[in-house]
N, CA and C atoms as a LAMMPS dump frame, in Angstrom:
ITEM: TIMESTEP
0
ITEM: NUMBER OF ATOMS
201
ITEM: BOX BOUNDS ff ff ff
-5.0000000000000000e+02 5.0000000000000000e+02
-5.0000000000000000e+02 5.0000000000000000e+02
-5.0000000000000000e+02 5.0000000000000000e+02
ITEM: ATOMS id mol type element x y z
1 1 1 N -218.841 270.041 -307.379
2 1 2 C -218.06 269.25 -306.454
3 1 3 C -216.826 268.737 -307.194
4 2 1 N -215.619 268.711 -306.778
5 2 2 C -214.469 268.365 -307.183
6 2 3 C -213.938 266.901 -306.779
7 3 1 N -213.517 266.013 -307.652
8 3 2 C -213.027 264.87 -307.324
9 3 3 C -212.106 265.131 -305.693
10 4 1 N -211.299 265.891 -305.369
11 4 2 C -210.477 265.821 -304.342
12 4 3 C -211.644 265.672 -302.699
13 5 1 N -213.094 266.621 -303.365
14 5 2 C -213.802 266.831 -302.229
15 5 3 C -214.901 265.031 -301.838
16 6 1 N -214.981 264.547 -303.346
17 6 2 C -216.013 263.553 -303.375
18 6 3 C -215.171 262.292 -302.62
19 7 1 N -213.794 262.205 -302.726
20 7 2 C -212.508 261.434 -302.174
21 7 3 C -212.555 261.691 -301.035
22 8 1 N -212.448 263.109 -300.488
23 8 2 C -212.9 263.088 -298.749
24 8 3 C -214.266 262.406 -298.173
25 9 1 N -215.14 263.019 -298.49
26 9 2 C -216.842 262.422 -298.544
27 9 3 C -216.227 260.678 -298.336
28 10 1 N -216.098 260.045 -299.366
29 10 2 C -215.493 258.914 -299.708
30 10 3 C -214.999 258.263 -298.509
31 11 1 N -214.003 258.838 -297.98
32 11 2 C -213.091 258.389 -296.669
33 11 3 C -213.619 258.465 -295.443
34 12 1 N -214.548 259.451 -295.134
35 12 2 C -214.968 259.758 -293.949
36 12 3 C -216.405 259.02 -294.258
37 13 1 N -216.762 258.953 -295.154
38 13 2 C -218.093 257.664 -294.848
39 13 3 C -217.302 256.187 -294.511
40 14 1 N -216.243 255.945 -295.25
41 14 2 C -215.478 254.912 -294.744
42 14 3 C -215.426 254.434 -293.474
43 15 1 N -214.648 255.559 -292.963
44 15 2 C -214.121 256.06 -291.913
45 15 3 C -215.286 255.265 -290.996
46 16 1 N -216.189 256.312 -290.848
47 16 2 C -217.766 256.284 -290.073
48 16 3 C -218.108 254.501 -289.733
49 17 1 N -218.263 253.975 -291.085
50 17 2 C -218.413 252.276 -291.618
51 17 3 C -217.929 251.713 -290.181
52 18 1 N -216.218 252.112 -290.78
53 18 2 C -215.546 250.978 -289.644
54 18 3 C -215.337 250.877 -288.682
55 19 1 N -215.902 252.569 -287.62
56 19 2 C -216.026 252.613 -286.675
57 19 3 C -217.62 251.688 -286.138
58 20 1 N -218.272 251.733 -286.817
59 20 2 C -219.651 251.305 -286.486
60 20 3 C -219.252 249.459 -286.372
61 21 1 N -218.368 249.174 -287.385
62 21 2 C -217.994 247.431 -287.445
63 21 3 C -217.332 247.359 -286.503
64 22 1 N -216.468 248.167 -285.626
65 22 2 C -215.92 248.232 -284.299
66 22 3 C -217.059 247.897 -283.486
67 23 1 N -217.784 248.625 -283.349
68 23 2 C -218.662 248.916 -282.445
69 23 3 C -219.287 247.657 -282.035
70 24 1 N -219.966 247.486 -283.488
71 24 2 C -220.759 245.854 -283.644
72 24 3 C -219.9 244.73 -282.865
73 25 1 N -218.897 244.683 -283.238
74 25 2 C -217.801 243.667 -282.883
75 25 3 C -217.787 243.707 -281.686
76 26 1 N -217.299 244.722 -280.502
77 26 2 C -217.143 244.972 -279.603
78 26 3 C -218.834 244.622 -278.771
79 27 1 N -219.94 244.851 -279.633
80 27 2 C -220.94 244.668 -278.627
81 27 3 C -221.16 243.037 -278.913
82 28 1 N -220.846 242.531 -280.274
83 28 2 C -220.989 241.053 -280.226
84 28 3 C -220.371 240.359 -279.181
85 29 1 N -219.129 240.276 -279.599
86 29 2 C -217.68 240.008 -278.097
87 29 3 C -218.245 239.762 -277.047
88 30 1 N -218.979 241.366 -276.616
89 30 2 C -219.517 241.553 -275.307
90 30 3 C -220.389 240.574 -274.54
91 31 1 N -221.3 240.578 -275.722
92 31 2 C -222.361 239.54 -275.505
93 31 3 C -222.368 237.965 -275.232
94 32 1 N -221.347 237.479 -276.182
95 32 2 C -221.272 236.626 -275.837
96 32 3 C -220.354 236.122 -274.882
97 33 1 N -219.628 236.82 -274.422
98 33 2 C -218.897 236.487 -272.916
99 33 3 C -219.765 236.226 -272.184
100 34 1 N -220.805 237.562 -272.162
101 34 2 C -222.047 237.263 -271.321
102 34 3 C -222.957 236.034 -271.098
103 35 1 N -222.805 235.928 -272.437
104 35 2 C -224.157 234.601 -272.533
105 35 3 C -223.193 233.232 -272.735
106 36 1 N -222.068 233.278 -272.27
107 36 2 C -221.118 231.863 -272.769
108 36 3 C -221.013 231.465 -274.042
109 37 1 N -221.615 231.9 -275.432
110 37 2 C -221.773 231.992 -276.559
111 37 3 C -220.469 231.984 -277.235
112 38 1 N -219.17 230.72 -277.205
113 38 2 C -217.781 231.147 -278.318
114 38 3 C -218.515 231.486 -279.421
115 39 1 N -219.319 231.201 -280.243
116 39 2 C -219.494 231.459 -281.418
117 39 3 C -219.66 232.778 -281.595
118 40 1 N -220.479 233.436 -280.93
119 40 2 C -220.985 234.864 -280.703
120 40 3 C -219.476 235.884 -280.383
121 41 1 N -218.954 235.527 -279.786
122 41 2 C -217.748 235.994 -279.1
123 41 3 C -216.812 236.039 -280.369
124 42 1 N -216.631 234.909 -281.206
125 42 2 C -215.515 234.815 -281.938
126 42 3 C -216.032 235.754 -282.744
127 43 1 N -217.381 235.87 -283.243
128 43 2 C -217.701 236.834 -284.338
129 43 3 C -217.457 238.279 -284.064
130 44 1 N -217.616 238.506 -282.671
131 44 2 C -217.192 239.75 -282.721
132 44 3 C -216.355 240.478 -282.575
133 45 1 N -214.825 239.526 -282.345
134 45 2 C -213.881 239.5 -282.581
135 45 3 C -213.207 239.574 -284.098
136 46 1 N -213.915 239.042 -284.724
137 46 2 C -213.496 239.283 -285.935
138 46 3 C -214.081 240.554 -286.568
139 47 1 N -215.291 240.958 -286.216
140 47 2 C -215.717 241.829 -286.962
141 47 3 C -214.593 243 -286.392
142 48 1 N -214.62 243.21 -285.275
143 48 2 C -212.99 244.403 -284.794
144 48 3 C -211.664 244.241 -285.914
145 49 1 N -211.612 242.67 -285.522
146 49 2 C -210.073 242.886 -286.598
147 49 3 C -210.409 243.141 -287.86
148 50 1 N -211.174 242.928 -288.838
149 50 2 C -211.945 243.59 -290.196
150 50 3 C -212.006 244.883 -290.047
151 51 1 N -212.797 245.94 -289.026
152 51 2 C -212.876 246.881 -288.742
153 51 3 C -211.699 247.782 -289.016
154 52 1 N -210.542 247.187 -287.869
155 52 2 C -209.473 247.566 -287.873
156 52 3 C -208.415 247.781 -289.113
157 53 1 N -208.81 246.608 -289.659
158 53 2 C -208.126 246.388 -291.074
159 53 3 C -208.397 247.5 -291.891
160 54 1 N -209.532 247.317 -291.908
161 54 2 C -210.024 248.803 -292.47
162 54 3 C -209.739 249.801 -292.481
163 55 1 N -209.863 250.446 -291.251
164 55 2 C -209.079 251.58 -290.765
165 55 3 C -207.763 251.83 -291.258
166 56 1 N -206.893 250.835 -290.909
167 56 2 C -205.485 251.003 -291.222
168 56 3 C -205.622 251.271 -292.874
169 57 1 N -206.109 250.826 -293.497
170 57 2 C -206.167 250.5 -294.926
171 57 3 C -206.622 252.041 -295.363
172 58 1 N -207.345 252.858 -294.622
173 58 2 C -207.482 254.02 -294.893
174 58 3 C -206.465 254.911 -294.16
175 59 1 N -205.698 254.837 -293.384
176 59 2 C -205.182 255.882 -293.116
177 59 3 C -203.619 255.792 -293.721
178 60 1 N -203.593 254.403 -294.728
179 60 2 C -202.491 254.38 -295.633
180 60 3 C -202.599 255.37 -296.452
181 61 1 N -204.109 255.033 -297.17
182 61 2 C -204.677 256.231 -298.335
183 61 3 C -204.752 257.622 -298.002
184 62 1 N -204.801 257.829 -296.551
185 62 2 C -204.32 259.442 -296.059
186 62 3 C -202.9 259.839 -296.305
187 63 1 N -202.338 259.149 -295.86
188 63 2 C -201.226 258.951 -295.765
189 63 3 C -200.06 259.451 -297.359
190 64 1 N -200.595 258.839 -298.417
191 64 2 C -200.487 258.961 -299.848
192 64 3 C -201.202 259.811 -300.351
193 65 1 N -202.083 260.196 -299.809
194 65 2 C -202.774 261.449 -299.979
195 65 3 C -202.335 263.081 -299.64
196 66 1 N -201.673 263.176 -298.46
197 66 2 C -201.194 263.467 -298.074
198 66 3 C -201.603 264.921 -296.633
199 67 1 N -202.667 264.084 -296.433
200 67 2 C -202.851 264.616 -295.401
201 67 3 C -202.508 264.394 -293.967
């Protein structure tokens, strides 16, 4: 295995991560709209913008990478 291939592996487990912290976020959010819960709500709001952060933060490293 070649460093360039273990760097992809690398990104796309990333990748995978911060879609799933989306996810979470988005079903926290969800929930607590549902259940009147701000606390619940705010958390899963944040976990999206983390998520997101993320994301962006990797597709800089694509980016410089140069794919």
């Amino acid at each position: 295995m070649t460093a360039a291939d273990d760097r992809s592996r690398r990104a796309a487990r990333n990748k995978t991560r911060n879609a799933a912290q989306k996810a979470k976020g988005q079903f926290k959010e969800a929930a607590g709209r549902a259940t009147g819960d701000q606390r619940l709500q705010a958390e899963g709001r944040a976990d999206k913008t983390r998520a997101n952060l993320k994301q962006a933060t990797e597709k800089v490293k694509d980016a410089f990478r140069g794919r």
